[in-house]
N, C-alpha and C positions, 0 to 999 in steps of 0.2 A: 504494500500500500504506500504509496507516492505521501511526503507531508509538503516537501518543497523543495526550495534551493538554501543552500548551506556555502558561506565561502570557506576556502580550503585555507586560508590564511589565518582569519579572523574571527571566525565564525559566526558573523552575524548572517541572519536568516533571511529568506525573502520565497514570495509565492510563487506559485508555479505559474511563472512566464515565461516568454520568451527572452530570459536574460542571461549572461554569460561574465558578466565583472560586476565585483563588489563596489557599492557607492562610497565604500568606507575608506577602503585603503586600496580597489584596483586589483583585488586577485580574484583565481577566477573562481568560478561557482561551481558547484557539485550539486546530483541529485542525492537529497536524503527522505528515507524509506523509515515506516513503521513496523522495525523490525520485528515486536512482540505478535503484530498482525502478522504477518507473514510466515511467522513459525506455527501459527496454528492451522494455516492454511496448506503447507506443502510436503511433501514425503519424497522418499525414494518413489515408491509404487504408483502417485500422480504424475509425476515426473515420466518415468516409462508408458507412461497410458499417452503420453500427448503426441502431438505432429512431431515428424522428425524434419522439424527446422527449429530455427532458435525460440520459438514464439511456444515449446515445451518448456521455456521458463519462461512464460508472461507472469506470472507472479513474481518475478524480481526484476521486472523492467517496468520504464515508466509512461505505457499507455495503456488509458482507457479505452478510445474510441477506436476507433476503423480500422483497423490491421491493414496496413499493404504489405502485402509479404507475397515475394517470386520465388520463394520456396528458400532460400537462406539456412545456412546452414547445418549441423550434425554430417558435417565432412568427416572423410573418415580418416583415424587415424591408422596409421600402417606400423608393421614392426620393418627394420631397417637394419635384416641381419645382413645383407651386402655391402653398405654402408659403414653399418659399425664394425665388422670386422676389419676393413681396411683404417678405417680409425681407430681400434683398438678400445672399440667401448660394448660393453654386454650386454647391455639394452636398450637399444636404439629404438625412439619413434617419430613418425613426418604427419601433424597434424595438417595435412593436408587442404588446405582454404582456397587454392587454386581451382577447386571444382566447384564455386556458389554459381551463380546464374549469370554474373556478367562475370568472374573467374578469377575474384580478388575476394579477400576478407570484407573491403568498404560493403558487399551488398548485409552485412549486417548492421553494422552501426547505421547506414540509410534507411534500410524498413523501418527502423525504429523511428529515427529522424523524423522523413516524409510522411511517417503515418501521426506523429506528435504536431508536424506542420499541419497537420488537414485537423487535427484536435483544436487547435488554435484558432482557427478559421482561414488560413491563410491559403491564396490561390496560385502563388508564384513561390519559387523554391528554388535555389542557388547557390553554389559553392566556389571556395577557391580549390584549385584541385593540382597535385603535380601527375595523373592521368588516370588510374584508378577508381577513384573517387566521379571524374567526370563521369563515365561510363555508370557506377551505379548510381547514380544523383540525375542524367538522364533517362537511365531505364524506369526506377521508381517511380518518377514524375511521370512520364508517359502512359505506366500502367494508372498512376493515381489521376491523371490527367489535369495534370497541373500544366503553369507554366512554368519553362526552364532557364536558366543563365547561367553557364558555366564557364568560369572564368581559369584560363591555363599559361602557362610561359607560351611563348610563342615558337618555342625551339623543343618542344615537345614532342618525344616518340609518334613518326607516322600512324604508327599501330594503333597506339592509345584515341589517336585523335578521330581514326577514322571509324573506332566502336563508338565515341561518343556521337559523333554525329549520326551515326544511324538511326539512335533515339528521337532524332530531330530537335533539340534542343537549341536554343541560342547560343553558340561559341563563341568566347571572345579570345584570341591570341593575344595575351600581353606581354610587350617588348620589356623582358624584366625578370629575375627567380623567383620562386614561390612566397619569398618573402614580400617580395615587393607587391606578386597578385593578391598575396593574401591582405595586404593592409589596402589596397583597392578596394579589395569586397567588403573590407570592413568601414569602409566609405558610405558605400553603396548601400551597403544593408542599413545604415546610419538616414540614409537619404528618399530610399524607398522603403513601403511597409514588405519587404519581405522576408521570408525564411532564409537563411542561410545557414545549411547542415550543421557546419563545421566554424560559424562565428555567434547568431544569436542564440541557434540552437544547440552548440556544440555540450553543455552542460548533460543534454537528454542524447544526443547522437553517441558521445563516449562510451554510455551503458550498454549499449550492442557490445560491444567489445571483451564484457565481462564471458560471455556464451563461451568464448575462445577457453578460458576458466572452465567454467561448468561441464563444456562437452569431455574434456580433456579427463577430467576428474571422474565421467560418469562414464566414460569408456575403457579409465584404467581400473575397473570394478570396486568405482567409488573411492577412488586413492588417490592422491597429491602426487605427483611424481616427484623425486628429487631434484629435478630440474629443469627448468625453459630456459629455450634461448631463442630471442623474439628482436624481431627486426625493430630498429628504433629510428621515426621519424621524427612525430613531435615529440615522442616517449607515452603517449598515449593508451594508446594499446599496451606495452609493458605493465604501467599503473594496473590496469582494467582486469589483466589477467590475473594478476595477484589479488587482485580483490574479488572475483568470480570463489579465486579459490580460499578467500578470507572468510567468505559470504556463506560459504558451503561448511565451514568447517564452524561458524557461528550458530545454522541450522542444526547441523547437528550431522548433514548428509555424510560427513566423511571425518574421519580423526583428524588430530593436529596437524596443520601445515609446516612443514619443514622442505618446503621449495625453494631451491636458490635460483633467483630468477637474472639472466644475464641476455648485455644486452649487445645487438650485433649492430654495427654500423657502417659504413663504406668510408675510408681512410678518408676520401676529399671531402667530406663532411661528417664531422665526428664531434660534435660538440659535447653531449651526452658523456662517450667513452673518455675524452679527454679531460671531461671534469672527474670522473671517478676515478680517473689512473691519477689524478694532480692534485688532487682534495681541496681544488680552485673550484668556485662557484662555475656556472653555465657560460657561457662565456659567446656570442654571436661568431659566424664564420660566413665568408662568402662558400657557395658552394661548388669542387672541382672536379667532378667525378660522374662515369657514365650513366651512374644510377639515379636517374633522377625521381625514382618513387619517394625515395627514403631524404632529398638534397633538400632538407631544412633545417637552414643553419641559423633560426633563432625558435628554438622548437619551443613551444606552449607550455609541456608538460617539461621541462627537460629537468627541472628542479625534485621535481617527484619522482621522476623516474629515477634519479641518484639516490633519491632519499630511499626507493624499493629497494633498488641492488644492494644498498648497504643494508636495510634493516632484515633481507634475505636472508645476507651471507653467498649473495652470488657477485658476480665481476663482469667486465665489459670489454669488448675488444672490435677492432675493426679489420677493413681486409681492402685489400687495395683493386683498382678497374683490373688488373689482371689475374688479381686473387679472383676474384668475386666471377669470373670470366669459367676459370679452372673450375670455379664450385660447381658450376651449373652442369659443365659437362660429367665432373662426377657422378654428381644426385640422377642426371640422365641414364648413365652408362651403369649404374650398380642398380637404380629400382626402378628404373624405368617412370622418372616423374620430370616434364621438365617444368621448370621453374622460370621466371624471368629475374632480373637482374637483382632483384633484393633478398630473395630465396638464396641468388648467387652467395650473396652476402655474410646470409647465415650460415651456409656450409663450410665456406671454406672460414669464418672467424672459428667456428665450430672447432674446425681443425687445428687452426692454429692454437688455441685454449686447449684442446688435447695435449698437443705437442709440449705445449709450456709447462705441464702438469696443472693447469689450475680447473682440467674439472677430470674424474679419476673416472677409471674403468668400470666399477662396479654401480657408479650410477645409474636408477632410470631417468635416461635424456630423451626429453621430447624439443623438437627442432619444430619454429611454425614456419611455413610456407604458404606466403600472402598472396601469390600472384601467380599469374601463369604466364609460360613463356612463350606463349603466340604475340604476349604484348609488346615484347623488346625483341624480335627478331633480329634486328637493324644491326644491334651491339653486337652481335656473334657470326653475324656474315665474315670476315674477314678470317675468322680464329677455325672454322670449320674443311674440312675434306672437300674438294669435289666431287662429283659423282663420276664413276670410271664409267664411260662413253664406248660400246661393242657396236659390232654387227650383230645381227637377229637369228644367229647361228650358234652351235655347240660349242664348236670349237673352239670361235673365238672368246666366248666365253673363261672356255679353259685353260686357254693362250694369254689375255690379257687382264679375267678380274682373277687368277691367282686364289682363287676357293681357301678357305680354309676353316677348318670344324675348330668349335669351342670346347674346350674339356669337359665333360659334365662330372661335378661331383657323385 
């Protein structure tokens, strides 16, 4: 049960609007929940009775009214014995989010969002987006039939641009980084009455995020894993997930949390990793680096997310365009999943935290994979095989693609 908005700062209170910063002191706002209601209201056993999308916890998200839901969600988690063996870890898993409905994690935080927008009354709905987020912020709206504005860098992945437009949404290319789109929208949302996911609504749009938490926990037969390692943009998502599995272990669904949560970032923007390796606050960075899902280098959350890693006991690390290049074909070539550039990210930081000993073999490690790699085609052209080119014959076959069988265990 919803009471309201809460700031993370100060704690003063405020109602459930469309608002996203404290009048007090400027931080930002949180949803907070009636949690004695809600423990009378949820169980393991309602839990398994419901839809397998995220909206099998609408008791701990904050809408009432009209669901838009593209089905979101209870992606599966995989065990990742090819993987972890070459990494040397025992219990590998790929919470796989690359399979939601536009093929990122955003289409959860957005069901939630668009369908809290349409609670509001609001007809128009818009986001800053570095391409992800475009994609589910136009599909949502198009199903909710709203109007759209999606505001993006201008040098954004062809891929990303050309799902979003298919929604039909209004696109704006803007000459600039996510930084710069985002204090736009935050203009715009200032100037028009509208929605916008991830600035007036981002308080209720974060709570999608907690699911990543919940599923995780309810697919490892109701257990915490000993560890996530979660891609960090604003550091949002890191927060969320810790708190799905705070939220569970407060009901009662699962024992003590003893997750160390770590967080992976791409070397040309690491602000996050670099304040937890320095014990120097957040610190703004321009962004250098291929991956532009994750390239926000004055992240939102990024103070919080230091504050999780540490109150975890987990650590942080990054991986450079060539690391994060190497991961993808990894995660490809061992479980057959591919990933786009931020998944890259997580693999190979993954690896390198193995290597360094700061996360041990006998952990169970769950790795989230946000995106899919149809999005970032572009970055990997270059790094890949050609296709070996025959005649429509045996022979040459035999002569020039050089056959050769794979060992099977």
């Amino acid at each position: 049960m919803l009471i309201g908005l809460k700031c993370r700062n100060c704690g003063q209170r405020y109602p459930i609007e469309p608002l996203n910063t404290c009048e007090e002191c400027f931080g930002p706002l949180e949803v907070e929940y009636d949690y004695d209601a809600i423990q009378e209201r949820v169980s393991r056993e309602k839990i398994e009775k419901g839809p397998n999308t995220i909206w099998r916890y609408a008791d701990f998200l904050p809408v009432t009214g009209r669901i838009i839901d593209l089905g979101a969600g209870f992606t599966p988690l995989q065990r990742a014995d090819n993987l972890g063996s070459i990494l040397g870890l025992d219990e590998l898993y790929i919470k796989n989010d690359s399979v939601n409905p536009t093929f990122s994690f955003k289409d959860r935080v957005v069901s939630v969002s668009i369908s809290k927008a349409l609670e509001f009354g609001f007809d128009t709905v818009g986001c800053a987006s570095t391409g992800n987020l475009a994609s589910s912020v136009a599909a949502h709206a198009a199903k909710a039939n709203m109007n759209c504005y999606i505001f993006v860098p201008a040098d954004l992945n062809v891929a990303k641009i050309t799902q979003a437009l298919v929604y039909n949404p209004h696109l704006i290319g803007v000459e600039g980084n996510y930084d710069e789109v985002n204090r736009l929208c935050t203009e715009v949302s200032g100037y028009y009455d509208w929605a916008f996911v991830n600035i007036n609504l981002r308080a209720y749009y974060a709570e999608g995020s907690k699911t990543l938490g919940y599923e995780v926990a309810e697919q490892l037969g109701w257990e915490a894993p000993d560890r996530v390692v979660v891609p960090a943009a604003s550091g949002s998502l890191l927060t969320k997930v810790w708190r799905g599995f705070k939220e569970f272990e407060r009901f009662g669904l699962i024992d003590e949390v003893n997750t160390k949560v770590t967080a992976a970032q791409a070397e040309g923007c690491s602000p996050i990793t670099t304040a937890f390796r320095t014990g120097e606050p957040v610190k703004p960075v321009r962004p250098n680096t291929i991956e532009k899902s994750l390239a926000i280098g004055n992240p939102a959350d990024g103070f919080y997310a230091v504050k999780v890693i540490k109150e975890s006991g987990g650590t942080a690390g990054s991986a450079t365009d060539a690391e994060l290049i190497e991961g993808i074909k990894l995660l490809a070539r061992t479980e057959g999943i591919f990933t786009e550039t931020a998944g890259g990210v997580v693999v190979a930081t993954l690896k390198k935290l193995v290597e360094a000993g700061e996360i041990d073999s006998d952990e169970r490690t769950v790795i989230y994979i946000t995106g899919n790699g149809l999005k970032t085609q572009d970055v990997l052209a270059e790094y890949l095989p050609s296709p070996i080119k025959i005649k429509p014959d045996l022979e040459a076959f035999n002569t020039q693609a050089k056959p050769e069988q794979k060992e099977v265990a």
